[in-house]
C-alpha positions in Angstrom: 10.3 -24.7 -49.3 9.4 -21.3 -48.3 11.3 -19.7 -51.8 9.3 -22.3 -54.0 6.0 -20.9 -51.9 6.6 -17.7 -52.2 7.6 -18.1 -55.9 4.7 -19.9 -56.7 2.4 -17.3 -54.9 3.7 -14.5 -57.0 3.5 -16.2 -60.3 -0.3 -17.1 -59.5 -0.3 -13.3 -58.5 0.8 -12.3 -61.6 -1.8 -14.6 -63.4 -4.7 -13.9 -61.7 -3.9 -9.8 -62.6 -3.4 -10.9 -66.1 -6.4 -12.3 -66.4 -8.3 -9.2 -64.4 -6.0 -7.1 -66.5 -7.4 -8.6 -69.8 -11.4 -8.7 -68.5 -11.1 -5.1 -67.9 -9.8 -4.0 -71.1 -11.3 -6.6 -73.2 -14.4 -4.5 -74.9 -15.5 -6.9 -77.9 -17.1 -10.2 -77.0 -14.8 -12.1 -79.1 -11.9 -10.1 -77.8 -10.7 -6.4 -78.8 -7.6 -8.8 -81.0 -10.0 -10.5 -82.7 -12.2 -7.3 -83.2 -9.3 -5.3 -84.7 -8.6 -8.1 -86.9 -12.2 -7.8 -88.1 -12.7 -4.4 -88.6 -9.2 -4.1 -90.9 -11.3 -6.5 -93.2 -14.2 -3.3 -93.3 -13.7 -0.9 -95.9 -13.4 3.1 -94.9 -17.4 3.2 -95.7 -18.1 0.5 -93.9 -16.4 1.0 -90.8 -17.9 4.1 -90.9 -21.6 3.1 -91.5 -20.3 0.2 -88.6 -19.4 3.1 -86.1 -22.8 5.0 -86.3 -24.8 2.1 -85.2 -22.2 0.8 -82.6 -22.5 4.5 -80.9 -25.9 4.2 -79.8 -26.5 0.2 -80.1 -23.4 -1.4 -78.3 -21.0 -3.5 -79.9 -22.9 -6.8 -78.4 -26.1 -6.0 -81.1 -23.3 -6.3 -83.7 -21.7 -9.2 -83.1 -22.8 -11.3 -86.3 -22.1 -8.4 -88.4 -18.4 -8.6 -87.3 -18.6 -12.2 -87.5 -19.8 -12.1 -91.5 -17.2 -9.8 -91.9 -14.4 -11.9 -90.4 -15.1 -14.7 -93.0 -13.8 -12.6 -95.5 -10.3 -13.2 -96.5 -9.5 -10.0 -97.5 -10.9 -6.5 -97.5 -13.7 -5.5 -100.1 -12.7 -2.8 -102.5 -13.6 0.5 -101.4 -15.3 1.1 -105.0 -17.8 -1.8 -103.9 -20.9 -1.5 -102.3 -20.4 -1.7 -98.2 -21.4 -5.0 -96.6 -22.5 -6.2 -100.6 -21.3 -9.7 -99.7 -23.4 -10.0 -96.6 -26.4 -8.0 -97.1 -28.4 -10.5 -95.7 -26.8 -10.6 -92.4 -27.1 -7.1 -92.3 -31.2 -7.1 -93.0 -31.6 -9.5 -90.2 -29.5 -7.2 -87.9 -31.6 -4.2 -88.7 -35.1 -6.1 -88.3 -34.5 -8.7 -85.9 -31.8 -6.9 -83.7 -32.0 -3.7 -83.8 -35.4 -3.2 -81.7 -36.1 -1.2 -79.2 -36.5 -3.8 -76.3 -34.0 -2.1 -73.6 -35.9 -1.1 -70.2 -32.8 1.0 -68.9 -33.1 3.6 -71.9 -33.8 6.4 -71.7 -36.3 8.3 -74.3 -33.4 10.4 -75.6 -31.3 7.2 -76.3 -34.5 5.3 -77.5 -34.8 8.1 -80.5 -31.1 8.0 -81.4 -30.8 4.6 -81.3 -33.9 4.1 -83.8 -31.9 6.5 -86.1 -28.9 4.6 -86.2 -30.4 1.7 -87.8 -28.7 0.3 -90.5 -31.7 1.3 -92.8 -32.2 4.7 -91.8 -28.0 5.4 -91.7 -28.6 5.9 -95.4 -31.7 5.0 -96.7 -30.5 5.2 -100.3 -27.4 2.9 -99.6 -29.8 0.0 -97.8 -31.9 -0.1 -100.6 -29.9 -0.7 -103.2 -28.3 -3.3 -100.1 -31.6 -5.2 -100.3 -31.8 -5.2 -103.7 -28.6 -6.8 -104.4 -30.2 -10.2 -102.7 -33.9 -9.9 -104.5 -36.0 -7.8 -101.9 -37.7 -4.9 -104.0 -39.3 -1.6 -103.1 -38.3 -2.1 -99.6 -40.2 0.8 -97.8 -38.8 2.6 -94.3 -41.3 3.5 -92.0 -41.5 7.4 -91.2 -39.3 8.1 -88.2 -41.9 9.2 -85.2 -40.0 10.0 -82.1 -40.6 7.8 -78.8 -42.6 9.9 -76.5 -42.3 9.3 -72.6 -45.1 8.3 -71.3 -45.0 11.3 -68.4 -44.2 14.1 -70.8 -47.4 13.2 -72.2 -49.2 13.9 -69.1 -47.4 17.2 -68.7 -48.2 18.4 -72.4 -51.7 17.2 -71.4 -51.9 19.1 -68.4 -51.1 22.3 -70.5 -53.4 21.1 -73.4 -55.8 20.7 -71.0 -55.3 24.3 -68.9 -55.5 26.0 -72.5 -58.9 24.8 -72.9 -60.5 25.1 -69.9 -59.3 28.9 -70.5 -60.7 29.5 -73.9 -63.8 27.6 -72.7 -64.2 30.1 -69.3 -63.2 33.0 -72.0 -66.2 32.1 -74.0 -68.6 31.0 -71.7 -68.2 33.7 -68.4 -71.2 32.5 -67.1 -70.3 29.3 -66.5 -68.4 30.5 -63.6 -70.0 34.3 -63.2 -73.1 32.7 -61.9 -75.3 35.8 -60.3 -76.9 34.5 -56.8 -80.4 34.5 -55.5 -80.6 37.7 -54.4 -78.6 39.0 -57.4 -75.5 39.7 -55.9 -72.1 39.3 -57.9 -70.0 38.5 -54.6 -69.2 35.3 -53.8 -71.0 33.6 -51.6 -70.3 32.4 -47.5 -70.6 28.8 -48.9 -68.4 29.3 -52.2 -65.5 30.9 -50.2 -65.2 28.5 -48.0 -64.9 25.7 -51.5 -62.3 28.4 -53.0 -60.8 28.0 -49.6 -59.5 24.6 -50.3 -58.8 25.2 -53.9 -56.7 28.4 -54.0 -54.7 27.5 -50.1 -51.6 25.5 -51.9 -51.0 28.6 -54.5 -49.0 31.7 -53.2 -50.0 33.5 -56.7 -54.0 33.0 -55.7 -53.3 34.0 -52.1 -51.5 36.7 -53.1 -54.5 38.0 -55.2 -57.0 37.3 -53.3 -55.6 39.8 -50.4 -55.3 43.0 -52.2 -58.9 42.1 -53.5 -59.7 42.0 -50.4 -58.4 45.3 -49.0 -60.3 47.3 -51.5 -63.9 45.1 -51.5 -65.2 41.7 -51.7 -64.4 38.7 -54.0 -66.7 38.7 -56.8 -67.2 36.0 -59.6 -64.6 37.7 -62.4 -62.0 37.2 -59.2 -63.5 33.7 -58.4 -62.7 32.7 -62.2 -59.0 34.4 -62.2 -58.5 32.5 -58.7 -59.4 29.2 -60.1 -57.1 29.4 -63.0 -54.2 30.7 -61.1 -54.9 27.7 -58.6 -55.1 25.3 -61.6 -52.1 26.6 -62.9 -50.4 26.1 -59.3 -51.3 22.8 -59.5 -50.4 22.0 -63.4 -46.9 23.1 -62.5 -46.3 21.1 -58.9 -47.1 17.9 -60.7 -45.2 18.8 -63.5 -42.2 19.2 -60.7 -43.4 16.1 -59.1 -43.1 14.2 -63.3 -40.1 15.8 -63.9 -38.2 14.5 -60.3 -40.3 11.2 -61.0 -38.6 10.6 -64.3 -35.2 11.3 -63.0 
């Protein structure tokens, strides 16, 4: 009794890592045997085209494209055109599919994945595809890279630095404004505002001492101050996007 227990233990042992064995190295949906099966059906153009888009897509967006394929009984010529015989399929892959709808990407893989579209793979090959079942002058869209939403916000913040700039450049009196009494110093009241604008920036600090030690802070310093403060500031949220995103 204890042999046929023990006997039986191993052989479900044995099954159970079989079948852990097989999950793990199965990659394909319908099983890597069935894939390879498949893909010896492709033509050397085809399994090449097939390859570009499974690099960035996955091969579970591809699934009915292997499927068409395995309803062949044998392999294509190479001389004909790749995927001819299921063109269609492949159109509905590239509009349907092939989307961008993937949360977890990142910008990077967003853009490559867009350019490994069947249609933009080679543009000249898809349409001449299309043609083959009746769709004419099929046009492809001008590729224009996906932007994350927080690099806009830092190219903003330096679009935004760069005109406040020129705009301080050409207008000095906007900030060089002369006092009541005439004087170009800053005032009591306006040091203690700069105060809380320049106290986060080492660079304005920094400046504003060895002003200091050979007079007082006048309004062309009060202008360098605030820019050196706003650049400060540009560059610690920048910091703060950049950790954000990653």
């Amino acid at each position: 009794m204890k042999t046929y227990c023990l006997s039986l233990s191993l052989d479900i042992c044995v099954l159970v890592i079989s079948l852990i064995t097989l999950m793990s190295c199965s990659t394909y949906s319908e099983g890597d045997e069935v894939a390879t099966r498949i893909f010896k059906k492709m033509t050397v153009q085809e399994k090449t085209l097939y390859d570009a888009v499974e690099k960035e897509w996955g091969q579970s967006y591809l699934i009915n494209v292997r499927k068409g394929v395995q309803n062949r009984d044998i392999s294509p010529r190479e001389t004909m055109m790749p995927f001819k015989d299921i063109a269609a399929l492949i159109k509905t892959n590239n509009n349907v599919t092939l989307k961008i709808n993937e949360a977890g990407w990142n910008t990077d893989h967003k853009n490559r994945a867009i350019k490994c579209r069947w249609d933009r793979l080679d543009e000249s090959w898809y349409r001449k595809l299309l043609l083959s079942i009746g769709v004419k002058d099929y046009k492809i869209t001008k590729f224009v890279p996906i932007v994350d939403e927080k690099e806009k916000d830092v190219e903003k913040i330096k679009n935004d630095l760069v005109v406040i700039n020129n705009y301080i450049d050409e207008h000095p009196e906007v900030v060089k404004t002369i006092t009541e009494d005439n004087s170009l110093f800053v005032s009591i009241e306006e040091l203690d505002e700069l105060f809380y604008k320049i106290r986060g920036c080492d660079e304005a600090l920094e400046y504003y001492n060895e002003v200091l030690i050979q007079r007082l802070i006048d309004y062309d310093d009060h202008k360098i101050l605030i820019q050196l403060a706003t650049k400060c500031k540009a560059i610690q949220i920048g910091q703060k996007l950049f950790e954000w995103r990653n």
